[in-house]
Chimera marker file (.cmm) of the C-alpha trace (Angstrom):
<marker_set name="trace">
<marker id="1" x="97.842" y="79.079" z="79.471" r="1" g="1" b="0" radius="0.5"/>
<marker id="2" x="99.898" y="79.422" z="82.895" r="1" g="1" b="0" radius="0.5"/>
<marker id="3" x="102.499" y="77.166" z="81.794" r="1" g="1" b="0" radius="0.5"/>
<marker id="4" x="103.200" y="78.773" z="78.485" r="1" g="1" b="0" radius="0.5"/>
<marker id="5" x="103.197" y="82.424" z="79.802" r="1" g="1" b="0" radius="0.5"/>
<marker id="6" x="105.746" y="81.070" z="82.083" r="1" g="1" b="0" radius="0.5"/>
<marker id="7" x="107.342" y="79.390" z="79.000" r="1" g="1" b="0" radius="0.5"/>
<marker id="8" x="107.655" y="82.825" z="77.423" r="1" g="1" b="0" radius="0.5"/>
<marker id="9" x="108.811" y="84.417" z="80.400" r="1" g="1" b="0" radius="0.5"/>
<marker id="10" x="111.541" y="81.849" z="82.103" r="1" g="1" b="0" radius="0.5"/>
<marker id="11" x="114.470" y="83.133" z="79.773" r="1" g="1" b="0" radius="0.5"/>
<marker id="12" x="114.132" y="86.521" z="81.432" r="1" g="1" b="0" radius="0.5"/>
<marker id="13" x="114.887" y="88.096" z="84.834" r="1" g="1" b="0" radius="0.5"/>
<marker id="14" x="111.746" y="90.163" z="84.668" r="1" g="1" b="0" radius="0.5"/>
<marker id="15" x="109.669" y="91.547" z="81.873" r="1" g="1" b="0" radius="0.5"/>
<marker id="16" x="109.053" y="94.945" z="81.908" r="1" g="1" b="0" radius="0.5"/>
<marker id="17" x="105.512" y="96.443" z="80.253" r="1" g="1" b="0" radius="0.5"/>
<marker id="18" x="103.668" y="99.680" z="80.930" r="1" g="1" b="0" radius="0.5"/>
<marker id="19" x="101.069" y="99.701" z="83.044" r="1" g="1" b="0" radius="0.5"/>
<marker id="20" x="98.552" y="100.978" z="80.774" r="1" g="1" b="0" radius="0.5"/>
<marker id="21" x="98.388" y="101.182" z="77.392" r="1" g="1" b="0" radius="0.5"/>
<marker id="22" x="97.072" y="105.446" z="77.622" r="1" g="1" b="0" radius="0.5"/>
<marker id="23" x="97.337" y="107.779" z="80.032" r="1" g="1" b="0" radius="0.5"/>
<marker id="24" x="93.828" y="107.991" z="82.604" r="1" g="1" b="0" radius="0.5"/>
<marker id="25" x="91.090" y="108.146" z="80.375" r="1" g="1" b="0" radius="0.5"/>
<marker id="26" x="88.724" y="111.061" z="80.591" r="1" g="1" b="0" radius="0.5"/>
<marker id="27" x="86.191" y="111.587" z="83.862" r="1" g="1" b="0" radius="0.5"/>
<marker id="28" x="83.002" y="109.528" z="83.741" r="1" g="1" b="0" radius="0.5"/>
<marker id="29" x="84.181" y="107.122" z="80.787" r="1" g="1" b="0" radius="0.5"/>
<marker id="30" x="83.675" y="104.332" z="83.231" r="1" g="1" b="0" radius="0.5"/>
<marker id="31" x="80.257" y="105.667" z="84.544" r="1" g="1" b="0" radius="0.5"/>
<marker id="32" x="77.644" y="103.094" z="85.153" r="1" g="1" b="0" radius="0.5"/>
<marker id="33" x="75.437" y="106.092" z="83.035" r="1" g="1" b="0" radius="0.5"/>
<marker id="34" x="77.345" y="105.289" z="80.094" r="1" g="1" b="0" radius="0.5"/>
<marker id="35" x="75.730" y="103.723" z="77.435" r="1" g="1" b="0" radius="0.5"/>
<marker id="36" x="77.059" y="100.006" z="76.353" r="1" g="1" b="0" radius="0.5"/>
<marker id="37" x="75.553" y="98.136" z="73.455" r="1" g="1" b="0" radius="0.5"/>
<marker id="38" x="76.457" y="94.312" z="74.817" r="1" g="1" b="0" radius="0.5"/>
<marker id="39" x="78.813" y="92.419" z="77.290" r="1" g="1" b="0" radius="0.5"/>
<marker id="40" x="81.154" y="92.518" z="74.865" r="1" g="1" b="0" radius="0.5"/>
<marker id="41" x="81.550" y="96.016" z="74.006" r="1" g="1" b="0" radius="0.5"/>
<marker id="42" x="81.347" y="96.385" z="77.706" r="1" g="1" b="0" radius="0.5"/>
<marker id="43" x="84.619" y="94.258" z="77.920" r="1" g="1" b="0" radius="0.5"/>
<marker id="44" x="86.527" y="96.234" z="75.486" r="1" g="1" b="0" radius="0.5"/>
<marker id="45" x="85.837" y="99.495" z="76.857" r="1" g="1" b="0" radius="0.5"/>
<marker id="46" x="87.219" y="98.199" z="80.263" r="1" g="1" b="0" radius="0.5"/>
<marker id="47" x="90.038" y="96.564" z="79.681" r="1" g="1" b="0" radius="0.5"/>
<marker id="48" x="91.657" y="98.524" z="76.232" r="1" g="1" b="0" radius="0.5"/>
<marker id="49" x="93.362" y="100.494" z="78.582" r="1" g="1" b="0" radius="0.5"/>
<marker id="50" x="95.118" y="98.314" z="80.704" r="1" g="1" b="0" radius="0.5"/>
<marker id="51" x="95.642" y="95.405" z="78.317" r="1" g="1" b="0" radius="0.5"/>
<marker id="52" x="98.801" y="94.213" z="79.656" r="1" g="1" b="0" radius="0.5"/>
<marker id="53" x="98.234" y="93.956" z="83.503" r="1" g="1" b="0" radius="0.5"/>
<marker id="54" x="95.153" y="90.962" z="82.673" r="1" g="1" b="0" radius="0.5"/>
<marker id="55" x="97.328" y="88.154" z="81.069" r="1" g="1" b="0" radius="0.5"/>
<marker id="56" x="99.655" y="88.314" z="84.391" r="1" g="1" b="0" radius="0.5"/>
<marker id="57" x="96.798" y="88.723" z="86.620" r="1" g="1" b="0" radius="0.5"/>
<marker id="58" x="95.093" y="85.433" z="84.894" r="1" g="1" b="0" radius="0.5"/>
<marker id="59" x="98.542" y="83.319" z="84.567" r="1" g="1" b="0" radius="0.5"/>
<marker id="60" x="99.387" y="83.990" z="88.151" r="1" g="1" b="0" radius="0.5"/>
<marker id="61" x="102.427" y="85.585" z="87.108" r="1" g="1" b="0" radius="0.5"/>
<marker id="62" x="104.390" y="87.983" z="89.980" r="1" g="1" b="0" radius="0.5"/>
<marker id="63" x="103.429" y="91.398" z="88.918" r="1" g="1" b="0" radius="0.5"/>
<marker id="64" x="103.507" y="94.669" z="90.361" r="1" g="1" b="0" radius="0.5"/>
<marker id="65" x="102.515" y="98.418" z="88.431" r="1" g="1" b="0" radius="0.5"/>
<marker id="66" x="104.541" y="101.203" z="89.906" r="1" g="1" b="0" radius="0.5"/>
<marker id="67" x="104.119" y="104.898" z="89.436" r="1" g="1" b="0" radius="0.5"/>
<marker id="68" x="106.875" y="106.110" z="88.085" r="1" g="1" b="0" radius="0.5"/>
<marker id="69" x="105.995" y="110.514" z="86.799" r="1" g="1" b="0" radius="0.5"/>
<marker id="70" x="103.391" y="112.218" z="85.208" r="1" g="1" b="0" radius="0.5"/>
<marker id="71" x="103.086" y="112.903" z="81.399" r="1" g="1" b="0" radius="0.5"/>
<marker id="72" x="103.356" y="116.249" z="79.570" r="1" g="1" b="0" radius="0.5"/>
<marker id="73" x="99.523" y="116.735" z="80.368" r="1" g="1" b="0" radius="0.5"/>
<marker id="74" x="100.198" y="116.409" z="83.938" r="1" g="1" b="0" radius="0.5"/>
<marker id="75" x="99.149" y="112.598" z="84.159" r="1" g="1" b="0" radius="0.5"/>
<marker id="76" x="100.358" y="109.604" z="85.996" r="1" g="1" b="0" radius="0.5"/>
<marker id="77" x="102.210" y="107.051" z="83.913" r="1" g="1" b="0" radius="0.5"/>
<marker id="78" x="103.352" y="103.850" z="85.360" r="1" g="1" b="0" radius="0.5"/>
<marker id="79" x="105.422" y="100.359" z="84.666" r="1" g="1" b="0" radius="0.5"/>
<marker id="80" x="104.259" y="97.251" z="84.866" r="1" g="1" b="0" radius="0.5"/>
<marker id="81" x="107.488" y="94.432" z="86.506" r="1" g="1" b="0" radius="0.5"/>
<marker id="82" x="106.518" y="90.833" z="85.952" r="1" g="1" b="0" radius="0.5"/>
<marker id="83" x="108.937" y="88.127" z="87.044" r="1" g="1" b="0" radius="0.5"/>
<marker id="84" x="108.855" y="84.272" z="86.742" r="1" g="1" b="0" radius="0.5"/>
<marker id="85" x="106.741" y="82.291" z="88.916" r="1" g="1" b="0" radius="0.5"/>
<marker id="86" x="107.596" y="82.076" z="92.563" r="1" g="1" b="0" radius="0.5"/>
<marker id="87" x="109.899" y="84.961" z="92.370" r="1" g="1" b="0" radius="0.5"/>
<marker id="88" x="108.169" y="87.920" z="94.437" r="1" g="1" b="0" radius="0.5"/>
<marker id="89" x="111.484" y="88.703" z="96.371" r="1" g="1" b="0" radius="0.5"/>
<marker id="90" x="112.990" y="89.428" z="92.969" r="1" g="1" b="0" radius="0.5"/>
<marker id="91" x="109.851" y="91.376" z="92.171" r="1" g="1" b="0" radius="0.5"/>
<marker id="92" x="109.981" y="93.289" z="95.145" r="1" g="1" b="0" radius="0.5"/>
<marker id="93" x="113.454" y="94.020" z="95.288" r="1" g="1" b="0" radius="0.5"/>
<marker id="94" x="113.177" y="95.474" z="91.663" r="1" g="1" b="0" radius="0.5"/>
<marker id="95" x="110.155" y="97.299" z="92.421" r="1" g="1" b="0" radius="0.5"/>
<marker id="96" x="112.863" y="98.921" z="95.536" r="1" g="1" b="0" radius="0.5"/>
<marker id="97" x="114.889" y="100.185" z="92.698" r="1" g="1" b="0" radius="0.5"/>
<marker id="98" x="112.642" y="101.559" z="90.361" r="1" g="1" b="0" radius="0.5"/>
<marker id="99" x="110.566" y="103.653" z="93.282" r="1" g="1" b="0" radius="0.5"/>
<marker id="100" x="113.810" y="104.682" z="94.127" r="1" g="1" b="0" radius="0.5"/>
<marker id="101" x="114.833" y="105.644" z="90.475" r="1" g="1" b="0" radius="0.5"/>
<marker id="102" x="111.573" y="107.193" z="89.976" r="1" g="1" b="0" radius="0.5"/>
<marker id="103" x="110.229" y="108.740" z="93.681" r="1" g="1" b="0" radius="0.5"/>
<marker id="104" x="106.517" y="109.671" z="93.122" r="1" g="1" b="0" radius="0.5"/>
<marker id="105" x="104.174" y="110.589" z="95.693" r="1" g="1" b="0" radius="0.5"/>
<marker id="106" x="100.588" y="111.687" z="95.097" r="1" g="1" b="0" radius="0.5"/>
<marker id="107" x="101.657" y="115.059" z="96.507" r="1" g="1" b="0" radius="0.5"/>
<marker id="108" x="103.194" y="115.265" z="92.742" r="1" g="1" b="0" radius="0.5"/>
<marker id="109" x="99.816" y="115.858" z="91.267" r="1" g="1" b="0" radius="0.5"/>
<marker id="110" x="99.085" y="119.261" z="93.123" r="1" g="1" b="0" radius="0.5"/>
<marker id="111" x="100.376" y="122.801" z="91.833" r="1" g="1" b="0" radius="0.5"/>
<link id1="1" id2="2" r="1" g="1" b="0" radius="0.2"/>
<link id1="2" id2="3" r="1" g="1" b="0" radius="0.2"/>
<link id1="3" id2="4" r="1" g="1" b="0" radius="0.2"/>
<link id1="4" id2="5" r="1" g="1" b="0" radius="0.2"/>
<link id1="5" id2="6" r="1" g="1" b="0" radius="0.2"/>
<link id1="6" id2="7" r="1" g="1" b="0" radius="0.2"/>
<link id1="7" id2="8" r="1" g="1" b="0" radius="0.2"/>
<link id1="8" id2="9" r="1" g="1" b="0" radius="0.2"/>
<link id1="9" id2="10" r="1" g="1" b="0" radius="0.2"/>
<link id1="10" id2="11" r="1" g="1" b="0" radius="0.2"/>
<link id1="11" id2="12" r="1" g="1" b="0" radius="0.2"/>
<link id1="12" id2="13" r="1" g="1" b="0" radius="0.2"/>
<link id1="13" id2="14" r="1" g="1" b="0" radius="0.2"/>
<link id1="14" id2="15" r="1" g="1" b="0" radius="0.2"/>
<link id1="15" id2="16" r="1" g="1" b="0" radius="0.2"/>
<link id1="16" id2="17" r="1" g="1" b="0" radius="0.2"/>
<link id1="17" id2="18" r="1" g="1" b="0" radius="0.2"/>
<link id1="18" id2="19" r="1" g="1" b="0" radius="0.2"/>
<link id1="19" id2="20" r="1" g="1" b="0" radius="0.2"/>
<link id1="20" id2="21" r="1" g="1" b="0" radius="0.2"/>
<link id1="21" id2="22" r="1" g="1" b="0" radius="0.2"/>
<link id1="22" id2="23" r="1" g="1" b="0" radius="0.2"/>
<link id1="23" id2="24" r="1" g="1" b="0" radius="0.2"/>
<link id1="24" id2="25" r="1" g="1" b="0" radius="0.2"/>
<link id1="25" id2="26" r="1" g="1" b="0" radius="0.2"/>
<link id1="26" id2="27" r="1" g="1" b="0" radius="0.2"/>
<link id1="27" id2="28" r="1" g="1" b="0" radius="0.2"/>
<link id1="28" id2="29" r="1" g="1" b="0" radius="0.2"/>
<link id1="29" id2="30" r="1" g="1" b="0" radius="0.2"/>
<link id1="30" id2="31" r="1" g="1" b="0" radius="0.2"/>
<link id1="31" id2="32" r="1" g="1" b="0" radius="0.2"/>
<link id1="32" id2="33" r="1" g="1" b="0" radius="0.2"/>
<link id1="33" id2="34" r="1" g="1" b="0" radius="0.2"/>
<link id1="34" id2="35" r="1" g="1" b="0" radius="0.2"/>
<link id1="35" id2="36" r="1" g="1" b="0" radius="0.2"/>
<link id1="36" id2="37" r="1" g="1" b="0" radius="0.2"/>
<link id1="37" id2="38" r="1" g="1" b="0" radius="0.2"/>
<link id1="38" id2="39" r="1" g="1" b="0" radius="0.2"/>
<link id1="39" id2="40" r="1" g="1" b="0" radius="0.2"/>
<link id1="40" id2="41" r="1" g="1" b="0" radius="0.2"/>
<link id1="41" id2="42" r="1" g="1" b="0" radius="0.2"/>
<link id1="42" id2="43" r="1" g="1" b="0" radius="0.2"/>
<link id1="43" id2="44" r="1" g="1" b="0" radius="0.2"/>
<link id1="44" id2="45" r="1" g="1" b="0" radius="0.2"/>
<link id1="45" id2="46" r="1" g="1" b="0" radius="0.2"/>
<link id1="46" id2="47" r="1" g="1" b="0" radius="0.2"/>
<link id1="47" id2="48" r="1" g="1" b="0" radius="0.2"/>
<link id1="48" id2="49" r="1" g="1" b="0" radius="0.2"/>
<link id1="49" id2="50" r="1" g="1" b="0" radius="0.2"/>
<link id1="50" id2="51" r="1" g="1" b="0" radius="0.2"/>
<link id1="51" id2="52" r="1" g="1" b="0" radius="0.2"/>
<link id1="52" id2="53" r="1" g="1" b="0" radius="0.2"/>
<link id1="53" id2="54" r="1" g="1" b="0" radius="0.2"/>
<link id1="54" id2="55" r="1" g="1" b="0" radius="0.2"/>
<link id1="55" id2="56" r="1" g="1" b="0" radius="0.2"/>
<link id1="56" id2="57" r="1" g="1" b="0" radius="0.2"/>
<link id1="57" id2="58" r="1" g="1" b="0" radius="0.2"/>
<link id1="58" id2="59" r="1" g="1" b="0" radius="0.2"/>
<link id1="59" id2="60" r="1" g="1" b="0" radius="0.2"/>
<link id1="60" id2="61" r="1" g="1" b="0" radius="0.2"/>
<link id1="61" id2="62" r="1" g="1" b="0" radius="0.2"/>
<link id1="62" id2="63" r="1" g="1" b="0" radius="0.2"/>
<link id1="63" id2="64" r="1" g="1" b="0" radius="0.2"/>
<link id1="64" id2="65" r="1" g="1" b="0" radius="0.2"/>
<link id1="65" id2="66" r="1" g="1" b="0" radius="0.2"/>
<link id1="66" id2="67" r="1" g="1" b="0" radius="0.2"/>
<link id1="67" id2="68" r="1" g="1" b="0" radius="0.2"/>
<link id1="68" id2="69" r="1" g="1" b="0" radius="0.2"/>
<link id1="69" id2="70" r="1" g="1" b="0" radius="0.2"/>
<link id1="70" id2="71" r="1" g="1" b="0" radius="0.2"/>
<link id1="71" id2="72" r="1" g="1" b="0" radius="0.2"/>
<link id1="72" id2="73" r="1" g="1" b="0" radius="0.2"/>
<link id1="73" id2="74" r="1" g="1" b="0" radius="0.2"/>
<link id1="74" id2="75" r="1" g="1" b="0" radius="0.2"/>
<link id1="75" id2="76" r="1" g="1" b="0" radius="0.2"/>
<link id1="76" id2="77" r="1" g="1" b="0" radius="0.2"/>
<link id1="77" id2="78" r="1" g="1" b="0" radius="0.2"/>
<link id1="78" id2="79" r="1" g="1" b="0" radius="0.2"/>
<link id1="79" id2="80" r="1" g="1" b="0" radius="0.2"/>
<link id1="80" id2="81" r="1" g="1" b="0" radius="0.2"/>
<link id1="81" id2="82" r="1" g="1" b="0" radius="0.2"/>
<link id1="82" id2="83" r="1" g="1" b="0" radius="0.2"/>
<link id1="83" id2="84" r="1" g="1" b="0" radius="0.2"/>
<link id1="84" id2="85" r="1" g="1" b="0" radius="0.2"/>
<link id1="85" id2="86" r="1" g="1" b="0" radius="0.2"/>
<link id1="86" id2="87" r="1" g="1" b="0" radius="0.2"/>
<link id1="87" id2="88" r="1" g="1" b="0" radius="0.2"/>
<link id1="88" id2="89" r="1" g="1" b="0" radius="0.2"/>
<link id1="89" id2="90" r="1" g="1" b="0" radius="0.2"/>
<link id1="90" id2="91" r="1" g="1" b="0" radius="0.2"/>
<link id1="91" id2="92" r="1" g="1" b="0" radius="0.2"/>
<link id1="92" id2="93" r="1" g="1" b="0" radius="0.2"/>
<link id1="93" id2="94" r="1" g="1" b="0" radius="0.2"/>
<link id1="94" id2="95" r="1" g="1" b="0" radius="0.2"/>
<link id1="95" id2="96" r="1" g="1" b="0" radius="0.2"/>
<link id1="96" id2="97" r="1" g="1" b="0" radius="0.2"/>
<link id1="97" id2="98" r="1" g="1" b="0" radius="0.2"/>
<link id1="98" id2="99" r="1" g="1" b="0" radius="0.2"/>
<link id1="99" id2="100" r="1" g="1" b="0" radius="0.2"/>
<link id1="100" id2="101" r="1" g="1" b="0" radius="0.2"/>
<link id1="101" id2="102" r="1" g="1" b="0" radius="0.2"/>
<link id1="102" id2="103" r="1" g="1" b="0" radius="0.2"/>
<link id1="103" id2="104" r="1" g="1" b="0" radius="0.2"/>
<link id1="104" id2="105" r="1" g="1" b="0" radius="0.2"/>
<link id1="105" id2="106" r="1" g="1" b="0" radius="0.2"/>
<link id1="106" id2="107" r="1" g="1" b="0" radius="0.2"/>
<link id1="107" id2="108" r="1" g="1" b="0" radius="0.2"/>
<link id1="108" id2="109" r="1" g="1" b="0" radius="0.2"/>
<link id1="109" id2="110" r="1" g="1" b="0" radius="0.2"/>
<link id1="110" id2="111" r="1" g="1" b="0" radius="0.2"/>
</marker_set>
């Protein structure tokens, strides 16, 4: 599986994803208290909102999620920059530009 994500990925610079695929789901959703019916419906709920960070995270892939504003409800969004294997200074020298691009501090979430 490592070898053909990197496959897919060695044409490109850096692949750029969100980081999640909603905005933060409602308060308590991920409550030990909440009901689950099996492992597997346990699975889904956890990872259907971030389904793009796990293939990366599994592959060994370079990948970093930055903030990057807050939605019209007043929640953090976020990118997702993936580069090729064994290029974290590329990574990190992207993720330079895009916090600059995009400066977010948690300060942002008051008012």
């Amino acid at each position: 599986m490592r070898r053909s994500v990197a496959a897919q990925i060695a044409p490109y610079d850096l692949v750029i994803t969100p980081a999640t695929a909603t905005t933060a789901p409602p308060l308590g959703l991920y409550s030990p208290a909440q009901p689950v019916d099996d492992a597997l419906a346990w699975t889904a709920r956890m990872f259907r909102p971030a389904p793009f960070a796990g293939l990366f995270n599994t592959t060994g892939q370079p990948a970093i999620a930055l903030p990057t504003g807050l939605s019209a409800a007043r929640l953090p969004v976020a990118v997702q920059l993936v580069a090729r294997l064994g290029e974290e200074a590329l990574l990190l020298q992207a993720a330079r530009v895009v916090e600059q691009a995009f400066p977010f501090a948690c300060t942002s979430l008051e008012a």
